[in-house]
C-alpha positions in Angstrom: 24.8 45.8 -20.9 22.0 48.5 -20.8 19.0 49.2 -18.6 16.0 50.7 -18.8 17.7 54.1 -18.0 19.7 53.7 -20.7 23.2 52.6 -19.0 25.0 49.8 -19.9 27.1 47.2 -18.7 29.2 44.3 -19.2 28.9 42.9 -15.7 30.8 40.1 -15.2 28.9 36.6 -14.9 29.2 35.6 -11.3 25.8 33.4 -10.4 23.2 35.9 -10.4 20.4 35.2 -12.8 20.6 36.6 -15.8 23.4 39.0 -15.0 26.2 39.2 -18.1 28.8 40.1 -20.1 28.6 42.3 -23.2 30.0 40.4 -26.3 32.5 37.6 -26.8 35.4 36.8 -25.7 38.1 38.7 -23.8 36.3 41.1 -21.5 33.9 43.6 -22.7 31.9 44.4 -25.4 32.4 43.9 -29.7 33.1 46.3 -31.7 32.9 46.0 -35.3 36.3 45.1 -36.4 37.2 40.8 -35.4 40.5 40.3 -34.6 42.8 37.4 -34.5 41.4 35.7 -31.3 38.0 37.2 -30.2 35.3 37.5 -32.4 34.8 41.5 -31.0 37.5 43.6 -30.0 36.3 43.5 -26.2 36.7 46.4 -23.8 35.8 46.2 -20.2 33.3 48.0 -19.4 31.7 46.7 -15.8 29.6 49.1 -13.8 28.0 50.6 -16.0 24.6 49.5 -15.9 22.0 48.9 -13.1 20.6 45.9 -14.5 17.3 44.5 -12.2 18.1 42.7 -8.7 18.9 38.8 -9.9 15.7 38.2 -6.6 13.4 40.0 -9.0 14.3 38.5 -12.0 13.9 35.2 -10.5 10.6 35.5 -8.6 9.4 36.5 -12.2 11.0 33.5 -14.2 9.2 31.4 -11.6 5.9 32.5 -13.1 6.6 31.7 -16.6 6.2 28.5 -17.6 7.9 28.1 -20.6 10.4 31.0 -21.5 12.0 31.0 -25.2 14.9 32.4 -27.3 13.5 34.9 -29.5 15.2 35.8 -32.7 14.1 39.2 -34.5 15.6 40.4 -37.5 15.6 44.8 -37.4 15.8 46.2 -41.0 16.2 49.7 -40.9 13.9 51.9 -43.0 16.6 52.6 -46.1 17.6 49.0 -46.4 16.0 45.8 -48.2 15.2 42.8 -46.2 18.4 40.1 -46.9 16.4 37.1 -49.0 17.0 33.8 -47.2 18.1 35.6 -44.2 15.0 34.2 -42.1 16.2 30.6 -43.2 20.1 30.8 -42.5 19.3 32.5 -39.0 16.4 29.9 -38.4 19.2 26.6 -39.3 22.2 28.4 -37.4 19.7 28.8 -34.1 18.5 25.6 -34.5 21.8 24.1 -34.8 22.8 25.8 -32.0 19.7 24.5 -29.7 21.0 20.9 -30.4 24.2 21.9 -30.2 23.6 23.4 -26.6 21.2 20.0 -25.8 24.3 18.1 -26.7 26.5 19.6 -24.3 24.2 20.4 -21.4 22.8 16.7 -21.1 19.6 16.8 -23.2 18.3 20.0 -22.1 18.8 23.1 -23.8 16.3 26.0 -24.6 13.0 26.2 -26.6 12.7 28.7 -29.6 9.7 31.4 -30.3 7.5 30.5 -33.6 8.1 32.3 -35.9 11.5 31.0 -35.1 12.4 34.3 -36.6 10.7 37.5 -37.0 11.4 39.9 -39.6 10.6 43.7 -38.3 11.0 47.2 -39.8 12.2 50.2 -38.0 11.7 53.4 -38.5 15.0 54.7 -38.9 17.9 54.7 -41.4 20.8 52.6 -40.7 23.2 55.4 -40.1 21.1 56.3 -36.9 22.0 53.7 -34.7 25.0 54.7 -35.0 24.7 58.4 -34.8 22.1 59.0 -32.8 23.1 60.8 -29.5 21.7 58.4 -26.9 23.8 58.9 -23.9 27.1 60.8 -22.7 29.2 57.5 -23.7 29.0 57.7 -28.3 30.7 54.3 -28.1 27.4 52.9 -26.6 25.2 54.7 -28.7 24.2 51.7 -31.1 24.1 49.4 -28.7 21.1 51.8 -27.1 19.3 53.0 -30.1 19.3 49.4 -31.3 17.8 47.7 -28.3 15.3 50.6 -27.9 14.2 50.2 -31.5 14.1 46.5 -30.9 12.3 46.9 -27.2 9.8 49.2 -28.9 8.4 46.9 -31.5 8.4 43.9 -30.0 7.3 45.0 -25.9 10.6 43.3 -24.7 12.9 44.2 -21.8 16.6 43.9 -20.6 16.0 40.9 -18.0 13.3 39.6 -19.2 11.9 36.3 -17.5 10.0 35.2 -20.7 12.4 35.7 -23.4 16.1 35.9 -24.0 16.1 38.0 -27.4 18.7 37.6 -30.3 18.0 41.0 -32.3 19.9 40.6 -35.5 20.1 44.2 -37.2 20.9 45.5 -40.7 23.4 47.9 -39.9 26.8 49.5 -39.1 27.9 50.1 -36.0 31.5 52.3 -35.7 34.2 50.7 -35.3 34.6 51.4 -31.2 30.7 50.9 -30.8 29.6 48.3 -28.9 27.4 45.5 -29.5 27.1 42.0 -28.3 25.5 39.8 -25.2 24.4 40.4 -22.0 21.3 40.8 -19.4 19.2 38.9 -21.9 19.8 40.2 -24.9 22.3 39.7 -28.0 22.8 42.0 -30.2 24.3 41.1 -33.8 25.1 44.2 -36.3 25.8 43.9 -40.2 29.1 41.7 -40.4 27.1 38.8 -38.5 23.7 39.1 -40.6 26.5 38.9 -43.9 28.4 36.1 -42.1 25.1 34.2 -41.3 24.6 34.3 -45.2 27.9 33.0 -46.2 28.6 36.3 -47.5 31.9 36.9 -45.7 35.6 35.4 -46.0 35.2 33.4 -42.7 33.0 29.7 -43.0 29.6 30.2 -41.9 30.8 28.3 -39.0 32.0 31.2 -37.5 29.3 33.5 -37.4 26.8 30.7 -36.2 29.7 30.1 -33.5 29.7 33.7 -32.8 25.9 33.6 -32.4 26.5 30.6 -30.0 28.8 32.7 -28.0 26.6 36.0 -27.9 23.7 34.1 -26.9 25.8 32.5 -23.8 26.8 35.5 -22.5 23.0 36.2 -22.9 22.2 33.2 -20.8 24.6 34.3 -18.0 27.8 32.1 -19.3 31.3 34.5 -18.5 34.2 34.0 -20.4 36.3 31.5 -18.5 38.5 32.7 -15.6 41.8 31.1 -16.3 41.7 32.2 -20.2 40.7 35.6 -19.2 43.9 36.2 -17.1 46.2 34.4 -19.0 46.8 31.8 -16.8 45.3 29.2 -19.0 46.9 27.8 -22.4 45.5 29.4 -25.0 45.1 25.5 -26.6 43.6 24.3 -23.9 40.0 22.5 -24.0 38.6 25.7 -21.4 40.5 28.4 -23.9 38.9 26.7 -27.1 35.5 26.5 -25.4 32.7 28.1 -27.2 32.8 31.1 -24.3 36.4 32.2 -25.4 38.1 31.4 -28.4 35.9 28.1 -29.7 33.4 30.3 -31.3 35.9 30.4 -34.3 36.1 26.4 -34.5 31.8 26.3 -33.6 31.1 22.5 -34.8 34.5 21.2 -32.9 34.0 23.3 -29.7 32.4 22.6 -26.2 31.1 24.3 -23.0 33.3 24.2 -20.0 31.9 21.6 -17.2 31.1 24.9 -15.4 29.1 26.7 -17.9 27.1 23.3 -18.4 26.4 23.2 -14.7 25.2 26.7 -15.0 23.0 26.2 -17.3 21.2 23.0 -16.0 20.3 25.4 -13.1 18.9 28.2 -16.1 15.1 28.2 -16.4 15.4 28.7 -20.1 16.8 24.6 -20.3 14.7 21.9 -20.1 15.0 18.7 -21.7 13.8 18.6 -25.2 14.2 16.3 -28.4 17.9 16.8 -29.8 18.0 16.2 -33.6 21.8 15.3 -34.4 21.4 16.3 -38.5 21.2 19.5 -37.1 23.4 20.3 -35.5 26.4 21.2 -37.9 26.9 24.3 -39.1 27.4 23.1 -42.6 23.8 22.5 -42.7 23.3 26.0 -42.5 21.3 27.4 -45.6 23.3 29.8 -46.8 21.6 32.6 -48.9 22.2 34.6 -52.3 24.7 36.9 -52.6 22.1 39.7 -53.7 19.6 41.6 -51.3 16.0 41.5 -51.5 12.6 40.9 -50.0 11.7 37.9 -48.2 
């Protein structure tokens, strides 16, 4: 999505390491309105990042032994930490790590401890939105966010020892951009509410959502045949997690390609799956009220 520079991209996932699509389903990145079918309004918006050569990236991966998923949780500076959001997000990533062992043979990624870290910014909430960070407004969040996030935490787009999920407390405009890709996912408002059972959808969805983002983080494209409409929208590849199965999260799968793809990932290696985990409706959902942790 972004670089260093501050471009971004949604480049499309074609076997280079670590080299992916903004968002969720159907081409591009999220915005913050879900419609129907895709769990962002999705816009194509290839080529228009540099991220790092996949060589690079690789020859570093090789030197790190055990790279993680790292969740972080961005509160802006005018908003109260969500109580009981560090538990939901902590059960909906763990699900999801069992959930990804399931389908990709017994191997699936490890997580940071703390599984998720709660971090204050300091900025309002309306910044990210507003803050003039590049010619393109609609990607203006999606840079002030990940810089904020890069900034406390010393991480990078690419980065061979972490893939980070940065969760964050705040709106982004309806045509701004937010979602997965070259290592990172990036989760605005609706998904830290959804997370907490604090939206009309099931909690399924959002943790399916979070599945989805975090695939296009690992690499995973949406698949081909749904993308062009030449695939039944019910078919087993259109209801995958990668296009439309994020909505159906506990009854979904990974296409037999985007398991092979991530055997090959150095963020899976084979680790314990624990099956009570991994339904959503194990989720803790939290309070309806905000407040400190």
């Amino acid at each position: 999505m972004r670089s260093s520079q501050g471009h971004v991209t949604r480049t499309l996932a074609t076997g280079s390491v670590l080299i992916l699509l903004l968002a969720t389903p159907h081409g591009g990145a999220q915005s913050q309105n879900v419609s129907q079918h895709h769990p962002r309004n999705e816009q194509s918006i290839q080529g228009k990042s540099l991220p790092r050569p996949a060589k690079e990236v690789q020859h570093e991966i090789s030197s790190v032994s055990a790279p993680e998923v790292r969740v972080v949780y961005l509160v802006p500076s005018d908003v109260k930490p969500r109580r009981n959001f560090r538990h939901s997000a902590s059960d909906a990533i763990q699900s999801l790590q069992d959930w990804y062992g399931v389908q990709v043979g017994g191997k699936t990624f490890k997580l940071h401890k703390p599984i998720v870290e709660i971090v204050r910014t300091t900025h309002p909430a309306k910044w990210f939105r507003e803050n003039q960070s590049g010619d393109d407004r609609t990607f203006w969040f999606w840079n002030n966010a990940t810089a904020d996030g890069f900034a406390i935490t010393g991480g990078t787009f690419d980065d061979p020892r972490f893939i980070w999920v940065f969760y964050i407390d705040a709106d982004p405009d309806d045509d701004q951009h937010v979602g997965g890709s070259n290592g990172v996912a990036l989760l605005p408002l609706q998904d830290v509410l959804g997370i907490l059972g604090r939206r009309p959808e099931s909690v399924c969805r959002w943790v399916g959502g979070l599945g989805h983002e975090l695939g296009h983080a690992f690499g995973l494209d949406h698949p081909a045949n749904c993308e062009n409409g030449k695939a039944d929208r019910g078919s087993p590849e259109c209801q995958s997690l990668m296009f439309d199965g994020y909505q159906n999260y506990c009854g979904t799968l990974l296409t037999p390609e985007h398991k092979a793809q991530l055997d090959q990932s150095p963020f899976f290696s084979p680790q314990e799956i624990k099956a009570d985990r991994r339904s959503c409706s194990n989720v803790n959902v939290g309070p309806r009220e905000s407040a400190h942790p």
